[in-house]
C-alpha positions as CSV (number, residue, x, y, z in Angstrom):
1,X,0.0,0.0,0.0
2,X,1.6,3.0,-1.0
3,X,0.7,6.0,0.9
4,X,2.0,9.5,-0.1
5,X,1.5,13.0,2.2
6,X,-1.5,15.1,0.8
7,X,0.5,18.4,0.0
8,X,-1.7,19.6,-3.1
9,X,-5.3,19.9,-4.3
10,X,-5.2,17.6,-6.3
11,X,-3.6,15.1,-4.2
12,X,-6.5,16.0,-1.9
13,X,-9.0,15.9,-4.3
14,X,-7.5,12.3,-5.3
15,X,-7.7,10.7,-1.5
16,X,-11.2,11.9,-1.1
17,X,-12.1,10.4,-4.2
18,X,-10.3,7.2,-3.0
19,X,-12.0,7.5,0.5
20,X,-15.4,7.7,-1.1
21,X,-15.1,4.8,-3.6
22,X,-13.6,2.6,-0.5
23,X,-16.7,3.7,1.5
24,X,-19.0,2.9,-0.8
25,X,-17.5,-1.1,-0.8
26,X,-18.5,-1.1,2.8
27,X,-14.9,-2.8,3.6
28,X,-14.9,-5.9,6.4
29,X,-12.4,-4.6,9.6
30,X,-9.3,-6.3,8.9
31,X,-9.3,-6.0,5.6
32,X,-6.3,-4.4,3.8
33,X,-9.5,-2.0,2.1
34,X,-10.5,-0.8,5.4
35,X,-6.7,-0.2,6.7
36,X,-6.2,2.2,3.7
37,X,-9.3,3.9,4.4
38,X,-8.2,4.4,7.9
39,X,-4.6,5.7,7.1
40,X,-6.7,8.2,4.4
41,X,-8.9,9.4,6.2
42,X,-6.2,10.2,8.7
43,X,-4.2,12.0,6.5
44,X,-7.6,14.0,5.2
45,X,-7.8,15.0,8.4
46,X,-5.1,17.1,8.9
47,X,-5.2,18.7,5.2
């Protein structure tokens, strides 16, 4: 899982897009789907 820092708009715009398509698949906990909407969301966060 590649994970880079959110220092632009776009990159912004790019991990919401990401956060909503992984919300929408409802991911199981555990699963490596619902650990990199964790880490994005995080990241979101603090943009």
């Amino acid at each position: 899982m590649a994970i880079c820092p959110i220092r632009t708009e776009p990159d912004y715009e790019a991990a919401l897009d990401e956060i909503a398509s992984l919300m929408g698949k409802d991911p199981l906990p555990g699963t490596p789907e619902v650990n990199r909407l964790d880490v994005l969301a995080h990241l979101g966060a603090g943009a």
